[in-house]
C-alpha positions as CSV (number, residue, x, y, z in Angstrom):
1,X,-6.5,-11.6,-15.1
2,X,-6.7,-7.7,-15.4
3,X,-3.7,-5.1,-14.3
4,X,-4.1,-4.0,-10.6
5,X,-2.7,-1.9,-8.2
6,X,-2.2,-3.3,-4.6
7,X,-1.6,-1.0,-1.4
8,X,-2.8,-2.1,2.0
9,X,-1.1,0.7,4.1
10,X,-3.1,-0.6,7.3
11,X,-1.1,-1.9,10.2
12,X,-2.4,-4.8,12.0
13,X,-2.4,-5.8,15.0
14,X,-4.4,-9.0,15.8
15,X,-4.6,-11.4,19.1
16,X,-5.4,-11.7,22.5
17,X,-3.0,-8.8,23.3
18,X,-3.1,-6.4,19.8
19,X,-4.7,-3.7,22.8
20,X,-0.8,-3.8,24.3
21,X,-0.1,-2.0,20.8
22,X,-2.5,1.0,21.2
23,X,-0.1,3.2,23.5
24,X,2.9,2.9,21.1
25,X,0.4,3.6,17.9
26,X,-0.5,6.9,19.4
27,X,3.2,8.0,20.1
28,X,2.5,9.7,16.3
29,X,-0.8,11.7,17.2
30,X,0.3,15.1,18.2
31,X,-2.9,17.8,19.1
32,X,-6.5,16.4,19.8
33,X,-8.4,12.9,18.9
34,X,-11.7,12.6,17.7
35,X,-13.3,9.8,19.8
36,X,-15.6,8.2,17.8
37,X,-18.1,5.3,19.1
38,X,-21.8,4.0,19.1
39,X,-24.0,2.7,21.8
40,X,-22.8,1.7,25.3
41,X,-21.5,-1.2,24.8
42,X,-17.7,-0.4,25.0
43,X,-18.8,1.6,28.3
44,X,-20.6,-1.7,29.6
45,X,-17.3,-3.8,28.7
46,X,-14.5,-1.8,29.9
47,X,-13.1,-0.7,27.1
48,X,-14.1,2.6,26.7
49,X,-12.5,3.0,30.5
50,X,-9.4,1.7,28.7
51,X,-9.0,3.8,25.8
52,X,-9.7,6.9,27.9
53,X,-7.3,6.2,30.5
54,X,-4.1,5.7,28.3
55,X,-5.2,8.9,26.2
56,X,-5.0,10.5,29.8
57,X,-1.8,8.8,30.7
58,X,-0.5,10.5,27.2
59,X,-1.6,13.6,27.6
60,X,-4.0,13.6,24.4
61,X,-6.5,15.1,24.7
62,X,-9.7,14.5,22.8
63,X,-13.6,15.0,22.0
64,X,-16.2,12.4,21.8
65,X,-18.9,11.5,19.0
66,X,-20.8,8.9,20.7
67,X,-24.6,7.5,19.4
68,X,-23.5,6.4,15.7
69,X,-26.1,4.3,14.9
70,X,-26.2,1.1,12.3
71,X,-26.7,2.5,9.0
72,X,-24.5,5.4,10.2
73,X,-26.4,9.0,8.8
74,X,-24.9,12.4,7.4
75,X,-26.3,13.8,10.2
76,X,-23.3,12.6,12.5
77,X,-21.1,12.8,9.9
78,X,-21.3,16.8,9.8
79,X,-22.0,16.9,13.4
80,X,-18.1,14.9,13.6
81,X,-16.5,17.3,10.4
82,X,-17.7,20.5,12.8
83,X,-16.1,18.9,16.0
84,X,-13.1,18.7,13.8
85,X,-13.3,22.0,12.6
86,X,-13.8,23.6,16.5
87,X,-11.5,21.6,18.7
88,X,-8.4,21.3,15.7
89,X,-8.8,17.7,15.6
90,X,-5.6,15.9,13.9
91,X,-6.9,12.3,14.6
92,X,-10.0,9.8,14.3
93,X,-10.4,7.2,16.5
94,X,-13.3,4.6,15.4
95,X,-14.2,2.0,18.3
96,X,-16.9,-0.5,17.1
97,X,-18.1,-2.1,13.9
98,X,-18.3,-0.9,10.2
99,X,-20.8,1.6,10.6
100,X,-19.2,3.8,13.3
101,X,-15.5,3.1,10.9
102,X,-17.3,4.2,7.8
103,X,-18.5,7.2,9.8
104,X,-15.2,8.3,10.7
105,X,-13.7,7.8,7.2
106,X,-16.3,9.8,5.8
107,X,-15.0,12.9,8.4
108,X,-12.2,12.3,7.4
109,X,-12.6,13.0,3.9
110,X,-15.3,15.5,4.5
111,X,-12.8,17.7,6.7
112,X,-11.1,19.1,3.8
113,X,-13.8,19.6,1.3
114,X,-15.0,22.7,1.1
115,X,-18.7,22.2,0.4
116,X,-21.1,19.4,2.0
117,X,-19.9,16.2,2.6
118,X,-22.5,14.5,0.8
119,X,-21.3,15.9,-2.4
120,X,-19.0,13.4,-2.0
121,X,-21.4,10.4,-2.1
122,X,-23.0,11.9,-5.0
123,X,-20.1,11.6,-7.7
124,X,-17.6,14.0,-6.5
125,X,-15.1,11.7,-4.9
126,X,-12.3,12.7,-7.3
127,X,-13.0,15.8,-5.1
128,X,-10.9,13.4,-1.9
129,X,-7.2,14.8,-2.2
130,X,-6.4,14.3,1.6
131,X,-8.2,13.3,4.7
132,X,-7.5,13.0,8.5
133,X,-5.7,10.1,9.6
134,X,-7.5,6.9,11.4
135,X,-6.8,4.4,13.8
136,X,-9.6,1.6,14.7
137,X,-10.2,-0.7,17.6
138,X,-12.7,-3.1,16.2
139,X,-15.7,-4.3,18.4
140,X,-17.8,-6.3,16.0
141,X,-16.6,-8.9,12.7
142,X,-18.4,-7.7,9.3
143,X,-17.5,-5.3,7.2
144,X,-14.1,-5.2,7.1
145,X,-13.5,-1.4,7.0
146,X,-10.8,-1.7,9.4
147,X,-8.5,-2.2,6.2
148,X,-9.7,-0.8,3.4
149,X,-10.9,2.9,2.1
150,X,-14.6,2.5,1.8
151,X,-17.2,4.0,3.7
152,X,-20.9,3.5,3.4
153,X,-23.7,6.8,4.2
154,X,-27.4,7.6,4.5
155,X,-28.3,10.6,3.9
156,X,-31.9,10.4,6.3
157,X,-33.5,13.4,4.5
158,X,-33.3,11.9,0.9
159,X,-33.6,8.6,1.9
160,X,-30.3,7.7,0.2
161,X,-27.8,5.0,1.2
162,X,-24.3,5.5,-1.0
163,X,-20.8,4.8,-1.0
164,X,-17.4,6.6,-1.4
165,X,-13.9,4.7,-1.8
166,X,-10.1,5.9,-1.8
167,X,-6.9,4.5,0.0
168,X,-6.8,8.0,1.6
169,X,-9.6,6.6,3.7
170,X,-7.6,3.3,5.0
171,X,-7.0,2.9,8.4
172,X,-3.5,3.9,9.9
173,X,-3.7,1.3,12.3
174,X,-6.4,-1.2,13.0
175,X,-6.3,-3.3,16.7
176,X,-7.8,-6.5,15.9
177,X,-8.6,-8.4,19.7
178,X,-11.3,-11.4,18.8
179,X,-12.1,-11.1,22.9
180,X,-13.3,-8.0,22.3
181,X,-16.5,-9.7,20.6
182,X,-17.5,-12.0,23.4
183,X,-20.1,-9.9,24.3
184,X,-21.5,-9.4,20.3
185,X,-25.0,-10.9,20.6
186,X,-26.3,-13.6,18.3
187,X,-27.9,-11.4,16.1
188,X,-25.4,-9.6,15.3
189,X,-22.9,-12.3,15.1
190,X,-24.8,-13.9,12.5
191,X,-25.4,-11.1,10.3
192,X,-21.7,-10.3,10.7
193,X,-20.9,-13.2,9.1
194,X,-23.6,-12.9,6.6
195,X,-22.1,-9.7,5.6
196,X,-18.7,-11.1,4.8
197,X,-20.3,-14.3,2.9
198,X,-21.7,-11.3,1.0
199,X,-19.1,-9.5,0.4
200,X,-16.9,-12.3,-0.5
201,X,-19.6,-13.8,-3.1
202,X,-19.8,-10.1,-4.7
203,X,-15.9,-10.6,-6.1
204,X,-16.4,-14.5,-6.1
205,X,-18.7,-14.4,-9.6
206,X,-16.9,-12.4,-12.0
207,X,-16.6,-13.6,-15.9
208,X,-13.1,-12.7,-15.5
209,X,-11.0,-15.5,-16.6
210,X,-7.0,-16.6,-15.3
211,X,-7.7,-15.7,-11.5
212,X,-7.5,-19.0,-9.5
213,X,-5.6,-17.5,-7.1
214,X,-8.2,-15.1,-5.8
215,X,-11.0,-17.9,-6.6
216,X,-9.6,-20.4,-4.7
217,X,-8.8,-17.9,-1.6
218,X,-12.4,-16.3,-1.8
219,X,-13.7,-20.1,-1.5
220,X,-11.3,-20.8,1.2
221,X,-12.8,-17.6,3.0
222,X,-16.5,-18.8,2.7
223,X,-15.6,-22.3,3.8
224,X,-14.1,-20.7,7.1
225,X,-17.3,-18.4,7.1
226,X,-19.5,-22.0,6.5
227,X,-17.3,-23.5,9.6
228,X,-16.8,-21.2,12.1
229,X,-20.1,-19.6,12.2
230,X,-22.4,-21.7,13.7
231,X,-19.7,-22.5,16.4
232,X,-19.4,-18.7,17.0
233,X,-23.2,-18.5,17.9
234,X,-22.9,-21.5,19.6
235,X,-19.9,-20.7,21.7
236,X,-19.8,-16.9,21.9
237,X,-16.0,-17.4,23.6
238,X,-14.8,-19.6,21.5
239,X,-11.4,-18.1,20.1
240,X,-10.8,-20.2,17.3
241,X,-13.7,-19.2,15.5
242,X,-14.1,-15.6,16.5
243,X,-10.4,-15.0,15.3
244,X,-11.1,-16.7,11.9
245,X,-14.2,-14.9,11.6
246,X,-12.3,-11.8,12.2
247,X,-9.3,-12.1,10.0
248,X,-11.8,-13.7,7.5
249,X,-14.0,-10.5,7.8
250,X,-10.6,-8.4,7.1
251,X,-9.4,-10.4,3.8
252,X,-13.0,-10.5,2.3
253,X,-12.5,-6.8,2.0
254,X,-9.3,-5.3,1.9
255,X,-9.1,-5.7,-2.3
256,X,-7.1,-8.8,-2.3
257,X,-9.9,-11.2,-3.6
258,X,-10.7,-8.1,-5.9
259,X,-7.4,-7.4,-7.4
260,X,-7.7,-8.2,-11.2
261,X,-11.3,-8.8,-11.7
262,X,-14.0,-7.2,-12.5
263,X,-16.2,-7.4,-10.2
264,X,-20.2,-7.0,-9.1
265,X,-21.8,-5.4,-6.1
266,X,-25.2,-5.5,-7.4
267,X,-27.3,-6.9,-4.0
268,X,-25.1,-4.4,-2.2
269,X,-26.5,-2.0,-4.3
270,X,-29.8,-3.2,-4.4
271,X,-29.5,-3.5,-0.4
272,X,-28.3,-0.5,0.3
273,X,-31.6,1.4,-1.2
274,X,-33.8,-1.1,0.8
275,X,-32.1,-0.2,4.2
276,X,-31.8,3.5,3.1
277,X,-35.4,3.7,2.8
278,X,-36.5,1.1,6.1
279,X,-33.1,1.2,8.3
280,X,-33.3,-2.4,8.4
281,X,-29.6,-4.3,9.5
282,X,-27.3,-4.3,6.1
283,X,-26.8,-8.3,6.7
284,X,-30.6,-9.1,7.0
285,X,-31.4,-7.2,3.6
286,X,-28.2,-9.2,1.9
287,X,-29.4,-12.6,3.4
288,X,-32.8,-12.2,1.6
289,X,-31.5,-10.3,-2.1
290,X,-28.2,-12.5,-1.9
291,X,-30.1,-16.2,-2.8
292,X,-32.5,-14.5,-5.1
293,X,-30.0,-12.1,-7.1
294,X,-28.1,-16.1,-7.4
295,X,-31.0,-17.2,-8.6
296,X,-32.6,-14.6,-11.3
297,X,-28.8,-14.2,-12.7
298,X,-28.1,-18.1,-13.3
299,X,-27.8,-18.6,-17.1
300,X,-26.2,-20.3,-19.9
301,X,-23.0,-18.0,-19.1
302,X,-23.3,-17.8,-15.3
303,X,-23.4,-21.5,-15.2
304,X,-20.7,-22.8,-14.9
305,X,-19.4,-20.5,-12.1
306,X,-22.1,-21.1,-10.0
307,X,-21.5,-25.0,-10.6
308,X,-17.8,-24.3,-9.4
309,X,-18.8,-22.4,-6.2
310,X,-21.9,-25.1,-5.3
311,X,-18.7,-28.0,-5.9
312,X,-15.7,-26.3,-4.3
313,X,-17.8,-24.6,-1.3
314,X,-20.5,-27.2,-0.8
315,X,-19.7,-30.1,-2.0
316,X,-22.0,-30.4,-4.0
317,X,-21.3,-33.6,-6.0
318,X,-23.9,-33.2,-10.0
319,X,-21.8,-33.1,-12.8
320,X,-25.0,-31.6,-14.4
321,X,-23.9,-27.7,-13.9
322,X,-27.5,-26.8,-14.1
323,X,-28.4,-28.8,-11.1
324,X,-25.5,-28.2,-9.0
325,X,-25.5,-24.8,-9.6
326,X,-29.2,-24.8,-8.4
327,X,-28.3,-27.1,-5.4
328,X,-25.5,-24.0,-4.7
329,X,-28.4,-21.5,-4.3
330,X,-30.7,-23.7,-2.0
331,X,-27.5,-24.5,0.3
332,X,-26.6,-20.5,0.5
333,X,-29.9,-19.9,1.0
334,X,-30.4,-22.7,4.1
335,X,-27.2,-21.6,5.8
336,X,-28.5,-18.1,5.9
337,X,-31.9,-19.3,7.7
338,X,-29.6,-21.6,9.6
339,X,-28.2,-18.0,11.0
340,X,-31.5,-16.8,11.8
341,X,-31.9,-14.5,9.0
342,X,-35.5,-13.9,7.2
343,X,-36.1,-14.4,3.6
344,X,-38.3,-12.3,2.5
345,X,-38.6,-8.2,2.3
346,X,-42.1,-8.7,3.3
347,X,-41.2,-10.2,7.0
348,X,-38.7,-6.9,7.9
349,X,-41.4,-4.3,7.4
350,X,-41.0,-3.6,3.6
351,X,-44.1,-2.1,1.8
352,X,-44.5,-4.2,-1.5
353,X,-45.9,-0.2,-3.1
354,X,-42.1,0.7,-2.1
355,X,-40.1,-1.6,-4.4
356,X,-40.4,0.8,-7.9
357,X,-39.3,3.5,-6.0
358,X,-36.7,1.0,-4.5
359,X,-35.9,0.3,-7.6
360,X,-35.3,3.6,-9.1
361,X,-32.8,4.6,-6.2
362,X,-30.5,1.6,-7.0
363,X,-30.2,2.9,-10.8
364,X,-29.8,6.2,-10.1
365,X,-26.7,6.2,-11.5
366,X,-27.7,4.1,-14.1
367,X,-27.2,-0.2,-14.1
368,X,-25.4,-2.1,-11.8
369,X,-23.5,-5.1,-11.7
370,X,-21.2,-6.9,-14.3
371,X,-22.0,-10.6,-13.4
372,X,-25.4,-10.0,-15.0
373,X,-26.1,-6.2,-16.0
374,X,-28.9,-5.1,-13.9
375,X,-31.4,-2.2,-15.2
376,X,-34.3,-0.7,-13.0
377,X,-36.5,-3.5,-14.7
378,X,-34.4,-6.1,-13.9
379,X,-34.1,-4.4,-10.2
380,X,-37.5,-4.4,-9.3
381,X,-37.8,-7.9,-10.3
382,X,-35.2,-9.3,-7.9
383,X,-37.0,-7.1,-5.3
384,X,-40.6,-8.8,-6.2
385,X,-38.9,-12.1,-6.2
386,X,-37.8,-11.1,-3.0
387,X,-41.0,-10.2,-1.5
């Protein structure tokens, strides 16, 4: 196991009733929010009612930056940093999923930079030495940027999808109400949990030896995921398994299973300049790379790992590594289509002429991965695979 520092600085409040905790949360917000949401779906559930009527009650007052879509663009980003910058906005307030979160952390850090936000994305994070504070209400289970510092950007111009991390960007507060995803459709449910299979698997397979702690929780977290899912779509009101989801979705993501590995984030990367250049759903692109980035990196040294995971997550029962291992990959692969997710690029509207030029945008930093190095080459033959 490597040296790591820990610091989840997020307070939590999860349950039936963790909306009881909102007003007392906002007794430390002094001058004007920053309401920050997507579609209409918090309007068509009541909760937007809510929010607006204890900010009332407080005397808060605050601006709204409604229409973030999925994939959430630069574009709202700056139109958010200017609100900021007008109205004197001292606090963010994210209702929704990942992509309306990520948007508000990257305002957050963007407020105080002096040039253009995207900078940022493109190698000058060390530039983040403070950001706005952030509060979330979370409306869908995915990502888990409701407690940790990373926030995910397209830039719609470039055609650019990239990241940014620092614990400046955590959440001050997070409300975590599993009722508040009754509504979530089917869709979306399932590539929720997709994402958070993902995301898990990503510091799963690591050649980092000693951590059996973090191995056996991350296989824990995809047994819930394996569980609870298809009783989720099933039973949209079910609250065992949209609460397990949910905390799930938080611990897949908060640096806990990360914490002394090394670790790999290649099909995130590989993903994110798919759905930078389409706008496809994030959980759709990982369902079809995930199985097929499994499969072209299984090898005399990935083996036995992938044995482990196919044993201690499926059950699978070979003591030949090289078939259980395989067996791994065509379970992960069937509980994905189970969920109703494609598997191939070629069903969700990608051009096969695209994938070089797909290719090139995930190195354009250079390789990815540490599982199995990945260069451009290497890249564009996962994507073919996956065509």
């Amino acid at each position: 196991m490597l040296d790591f520092d820990y610091n989840v600085p997020t307070r939590i409040h999860f349950g039936r009733h963790a909306m009881e905790k909102f007003e007392s949360e906002l007794q430390t917000v002094h001058g004007t929010v920053l309401l920050i949401y997507g579609g209409g779906s918090i309007k068509r559930t009541g909760l937007y009612e809510k929010i607006v009527r204890i900010l009332d009650d407080k005397n808060i007052a605050y601006k709204e930056l409604k229409d973030i879509q999925p994939n959430p663009r630069i574009s709202s980003v700056r139109k958010g940093i200017a609100l900021c910058q007008d109205y004197d906005v001292s606090f963010l307030l994210a209702v929704g999923g990942g992509s309306v979160i990520d948007c508000a952390k990257a305002i957050a850090a963007g407020y105080y930079y002096e040039g253009d936000v995207w900078d940022l994305f493109m190698g000058k994070e060390q530039a983040i030495k403070k950001a706005l504070p952030i509060g979330t209400i979370l409306t869908i289970t995915a990502t888990g940027s409701e407690m940790n510092g990373n926030a995910v950007i397209t830039n719609e111009q470039t055609q650019d999808k990239l990241a940014i991390h620092t614990d400046l960007l955590r959440p001050r507060f997070s409300i975590i109400d599993p009722t508040l995803t009754y509504t979530v459709s089917k869709h979306q449910t399932a590539a929720g949990i997709v994402d958070i299979f993902s995301h898990i698997l990503e510091q799963y397979f690591s050649h980092t030896t000693g951590t059996m702690v973090q191995d056996r929780l991350a296989e824990a977290l995809l047994t819930c995921c394996i569980h609870y899912g298809p009783i989720a779509l099933e039973y949209p009101k079910d609250y065992e398994a949209r609460s397990n989801l949910m905390w799930t979705s938080s611990l897949a993501l908060n640096g806990l299973l990360g914490c002394g590995k090394q670790t790999d984030w290649a099909t995130h990367g590989i993903e994110h300049a798919v759905s930078a250049v389409y706008d496809i759903t994030h959980a759709v692109g990982l369902a079809i790379l995930t199985p097929v980035w499994m499969e072209y990196v299984l090898s005399d040294e990935t083996m036995t790992q992938m044995a482990t995971y196919a044993k201690n997550v499926w059950g699978v029962g070979s003591h030949d590594p090289n078939v259980a291992a395989r067996e791994g990959i065509k379970k992960t692969k069937q509980y994905f289509i189970e969920l109703g997710m494609p598997t191939r690029l070629s069903e969700v509207g990608v051009a096969y002429d695209s994938l070089k030029m797909i290719a090139k945008k995930t190195t354009l930093f250079g390789g990815l991965g540490h599982f199995k190095k990945l260069s451009e080459k290497d890249v564009l033959q996962i994507l073919e695979q996956a065509y």
